[in-house]
C-alpha positions in Angstrom: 131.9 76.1 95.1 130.6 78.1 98.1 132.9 81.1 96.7 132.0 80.4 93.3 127.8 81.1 94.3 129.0 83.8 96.5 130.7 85.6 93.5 127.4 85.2 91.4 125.5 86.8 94.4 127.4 89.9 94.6 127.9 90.2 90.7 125.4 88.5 89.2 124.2 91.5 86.7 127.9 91.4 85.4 128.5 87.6 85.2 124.6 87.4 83.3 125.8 90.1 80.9 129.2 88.6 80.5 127.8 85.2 79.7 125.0 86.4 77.5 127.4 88.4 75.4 129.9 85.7 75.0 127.3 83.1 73.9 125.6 85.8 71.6 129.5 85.7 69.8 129.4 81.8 69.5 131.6 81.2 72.2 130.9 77.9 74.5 129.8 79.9 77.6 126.8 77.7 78.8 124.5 81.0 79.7 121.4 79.0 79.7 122.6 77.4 82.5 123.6 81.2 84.6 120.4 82.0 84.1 118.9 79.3 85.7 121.0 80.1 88.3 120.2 83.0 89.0 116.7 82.9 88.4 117.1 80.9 91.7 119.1 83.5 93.4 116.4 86.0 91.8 113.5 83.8 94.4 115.3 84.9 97.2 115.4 87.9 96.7 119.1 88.3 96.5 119.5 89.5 92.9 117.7 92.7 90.7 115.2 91.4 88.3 115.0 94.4 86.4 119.0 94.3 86.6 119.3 90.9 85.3 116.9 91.7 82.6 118.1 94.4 81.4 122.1 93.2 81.0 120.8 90.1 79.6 118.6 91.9 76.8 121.6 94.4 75.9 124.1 91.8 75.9 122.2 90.7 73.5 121.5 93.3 70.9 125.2 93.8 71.5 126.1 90.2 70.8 123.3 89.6 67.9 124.1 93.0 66.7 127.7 92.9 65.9 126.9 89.9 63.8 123.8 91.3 62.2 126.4 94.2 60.9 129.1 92.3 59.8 126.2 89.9 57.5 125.2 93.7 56.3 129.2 94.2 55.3 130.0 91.7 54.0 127.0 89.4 53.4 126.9 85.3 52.8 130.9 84.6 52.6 131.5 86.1 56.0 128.4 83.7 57.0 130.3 80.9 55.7 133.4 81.9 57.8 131.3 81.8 61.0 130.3 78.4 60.3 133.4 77.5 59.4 134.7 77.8 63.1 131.5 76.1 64.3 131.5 73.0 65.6 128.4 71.8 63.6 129.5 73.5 60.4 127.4 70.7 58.3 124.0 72.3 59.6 125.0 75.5 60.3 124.5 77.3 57.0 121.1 75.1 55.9 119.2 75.5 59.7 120.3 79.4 59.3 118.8 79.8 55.8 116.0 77.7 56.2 115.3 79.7 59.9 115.3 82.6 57.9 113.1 82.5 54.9 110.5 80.1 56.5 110.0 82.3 59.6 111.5 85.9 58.6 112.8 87.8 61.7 110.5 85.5 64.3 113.6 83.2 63.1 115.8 85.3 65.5 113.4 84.1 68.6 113.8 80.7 67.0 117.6 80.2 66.6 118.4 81.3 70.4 117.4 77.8 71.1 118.4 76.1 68.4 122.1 74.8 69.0 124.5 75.7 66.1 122.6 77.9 64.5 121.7 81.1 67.4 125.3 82.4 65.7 124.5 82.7 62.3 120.5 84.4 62.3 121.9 87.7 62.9 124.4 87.6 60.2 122.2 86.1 57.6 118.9 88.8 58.4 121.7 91.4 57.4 122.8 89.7 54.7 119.3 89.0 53.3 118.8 93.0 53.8 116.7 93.1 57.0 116.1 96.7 58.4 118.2 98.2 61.3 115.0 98.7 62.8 113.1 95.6 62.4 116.0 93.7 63.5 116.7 96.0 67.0 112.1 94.8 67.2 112.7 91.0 67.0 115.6 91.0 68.9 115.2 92.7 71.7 111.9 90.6 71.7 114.0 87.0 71.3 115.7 88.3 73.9 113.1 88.7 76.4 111.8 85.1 75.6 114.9 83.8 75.9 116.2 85.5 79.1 112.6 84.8 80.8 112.3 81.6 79.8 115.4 80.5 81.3 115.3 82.5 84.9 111.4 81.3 85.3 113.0 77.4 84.7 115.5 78.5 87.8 112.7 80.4 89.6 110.0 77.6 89.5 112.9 74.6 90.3 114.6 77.0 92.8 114.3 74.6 95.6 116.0 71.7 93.5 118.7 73.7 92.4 119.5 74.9 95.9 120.0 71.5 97.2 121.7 70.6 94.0 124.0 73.5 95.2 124.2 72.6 98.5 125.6 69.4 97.5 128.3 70.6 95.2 129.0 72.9 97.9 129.6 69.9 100.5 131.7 68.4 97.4 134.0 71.2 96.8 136.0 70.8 94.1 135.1 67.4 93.3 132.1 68.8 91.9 134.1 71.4 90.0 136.0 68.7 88.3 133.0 67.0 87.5 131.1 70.5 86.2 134.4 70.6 83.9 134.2 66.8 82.9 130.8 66.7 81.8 131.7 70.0 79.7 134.5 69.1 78.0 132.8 65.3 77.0 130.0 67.6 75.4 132.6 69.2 73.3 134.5 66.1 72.2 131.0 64.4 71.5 130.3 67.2 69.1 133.7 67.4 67.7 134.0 63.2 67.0 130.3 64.3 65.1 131.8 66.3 62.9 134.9 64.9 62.1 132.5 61.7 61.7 129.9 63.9 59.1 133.4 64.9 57.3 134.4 61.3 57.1 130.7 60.3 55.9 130.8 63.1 52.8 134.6 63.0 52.2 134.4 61.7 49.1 136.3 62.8 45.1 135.9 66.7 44.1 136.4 68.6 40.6 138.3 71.4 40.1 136.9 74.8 38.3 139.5 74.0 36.0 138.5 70.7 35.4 134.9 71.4 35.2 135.5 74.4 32.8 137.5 71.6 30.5 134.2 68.8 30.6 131.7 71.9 30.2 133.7 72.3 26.5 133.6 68.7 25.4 131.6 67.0 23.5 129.6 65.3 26.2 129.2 67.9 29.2 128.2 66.9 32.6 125.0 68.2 34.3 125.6 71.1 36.7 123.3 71.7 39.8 123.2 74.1 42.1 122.3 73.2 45.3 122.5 76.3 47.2 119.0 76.8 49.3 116.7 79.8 48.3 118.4 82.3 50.6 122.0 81.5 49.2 120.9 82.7 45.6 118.3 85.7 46.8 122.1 87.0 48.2 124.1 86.0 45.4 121.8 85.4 42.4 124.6 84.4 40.6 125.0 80.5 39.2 127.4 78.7 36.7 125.9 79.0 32.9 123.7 76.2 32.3 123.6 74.8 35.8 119.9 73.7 36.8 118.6 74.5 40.2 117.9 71.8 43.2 117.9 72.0 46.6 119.1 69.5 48.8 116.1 69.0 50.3 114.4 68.4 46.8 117.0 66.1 45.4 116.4 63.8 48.9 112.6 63.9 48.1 112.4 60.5 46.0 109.0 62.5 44.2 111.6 64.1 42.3 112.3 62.6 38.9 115.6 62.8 37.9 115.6 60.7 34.8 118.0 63.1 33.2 120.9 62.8 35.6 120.8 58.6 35.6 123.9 57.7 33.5 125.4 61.0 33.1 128.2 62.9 35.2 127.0 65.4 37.6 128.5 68.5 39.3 127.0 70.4 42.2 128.0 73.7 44.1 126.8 74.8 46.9 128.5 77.8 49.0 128.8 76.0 52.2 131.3 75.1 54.2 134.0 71.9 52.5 131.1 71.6 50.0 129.2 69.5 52.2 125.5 70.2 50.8 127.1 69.4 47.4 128.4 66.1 49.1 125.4 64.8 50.6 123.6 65.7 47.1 126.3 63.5 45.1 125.8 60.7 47.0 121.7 60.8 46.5 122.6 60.9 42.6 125.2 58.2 42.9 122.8 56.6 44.5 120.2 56.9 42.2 121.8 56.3 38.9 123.9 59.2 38.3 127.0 57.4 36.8 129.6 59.6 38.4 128.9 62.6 40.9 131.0 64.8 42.3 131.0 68.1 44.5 132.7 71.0 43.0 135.7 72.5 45.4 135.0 75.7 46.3 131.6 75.9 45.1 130.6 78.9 43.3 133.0 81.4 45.0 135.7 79.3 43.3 134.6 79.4 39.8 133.9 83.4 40.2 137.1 83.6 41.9 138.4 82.2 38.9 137.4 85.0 36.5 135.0 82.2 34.6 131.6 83.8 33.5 128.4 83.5 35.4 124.6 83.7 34.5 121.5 85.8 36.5 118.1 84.5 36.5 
């Protein structure tokens, strides 16, 4: 431990850029906590400010910005495919969009501190056309909150953390292991979460094909789309006839949805294992709906499928 604080002493401009940038990519580098750290180090007098500052705030733009690109490139899917390698895919897409078009780019500030979702801002202000320009503004400015905030914590509690350290020091590599314990039961607590949210909305799915089929009959099934407001301002696309409902709105027992009690029901969502559509089936199942089921592959599938597709 003693060589471990010695090493973030002589290089601690490097090992707060390194951990800024690999947090900014969605990796489980706890850089909150290095800051704090060094914002300690920074009360002795042993560390730059400006240095740290800086390297965090360009780690940053660096981080943020190769995400904010790639939502430019390729826009919502490649949003999708971050969250699919998230541990908290079932919130990732919703807290992102609803970040996003409730708080415009002051959502950037936002998401650094909200957990699953600091990844997927960047990529979903590009795909929702923010400027090059207005991004580099509120980032660099989420940035600065978040670096500051963060090295004041370990700058006003410096005197805790050293005897903290001291302790760990005096413990050696018991302490270590423990540091390593504690991390790895956060990650199993949030895996067992989401293989528990998967459990909770694994329920029966329709095929395109299937739903193309019931769509011809003579008694077709109600279709809604699901998909939150920034989903459809990227891809304004839906299924012909399908009727427009957000999760949020379907929870909201206001809503009257008369029309869906006895009747089948489809939704599509774009999100990750359909799990928006899920959540929604089991509110209409619950409320009448005589069978509801989540459409595989939401609305990528059935355009993937060649089937036609309506504007509003």
């Amino acid at each position: 431990m003693a060589q471990l604080m010695s090493l973030l002493v002589q290089n601690a401009i490097l090992v707060v850029f390194a951990a800024s940038f690999a947090a900014r990519l969605g990796l489980p580098v706890p850089a909150a906590a290095v800051l704090v750290l060094t914002g300690a180090l920074l009360a002795a007098g042993d560390v730059s400010v400006a240095g740290v500052v800086v390297a965090a705030v360009i780690a940053n733009l660096l981080g943020d910005g190769a995400w904010f690109y790639a939502g430019r490139r390729f826009g919502y899917r490649f949003m999708r495919l971050l969250c699919r390698i998230s541990l908290s895919p079932d919130t990732c897409v919703r807290r992102g969009e609803s970040l996003i078009t409730d708080w415009g780019g002051l959502s950037l500030v936002a998401a650094k501190f909200v957990p699953g979702v600091s990844v997927v801002a960047p990529p979903m202000a590009g795909a929702l056309g923010m400027s090059v320009r207005r991004f580099i503004g509120f980032d660099t400015g989420a940035a600065l909150v978040w670096t500051g905030l963060f090295l004041g914590l370990g700058w006003v509690f410096r005197n805790q953390i050293q005897e903290v350290l001291a302790i760990m020091a005096q413990a050696g590599g018991v302490a270590t292991a423990a540091l390593g314990v504690v991390l790895l039961v956060i990650l199993a607590v949030r895996y067992w979460r989401r293989r528990a949210f998967m459990r909770l909305t694994g329920m029966p799915r329709i095929s395109v094909e299937e739903l193309h089929e019931l769509l011809s009959g003579e008694e077709p099934p109600l279709v809604i789309d699901v998909r939150g407001k920034a989903g459809v301002q990227v891809d304004p696309r839906r299924i012909p006839g399908a009727q427009s409902y957000t999760l949020k709105a379907l929870q909201q027992r206001s809503l009257d949805l008369s029309h869906a009690a006895g009747r089948d029901v489809v939704l599509y969502c774009n999100c990750p294992n359909e799990v928006s559509a899920a959540q929604a089936a089991r509110v209409l199942l619950a409320r009448g709906a005589r069978r509801a089921l989540p459409l595989t592959g939401g609305l990528d599938a059935w355009v993937a499928s060649g089937r036609p597709t309506t504007v509003d």
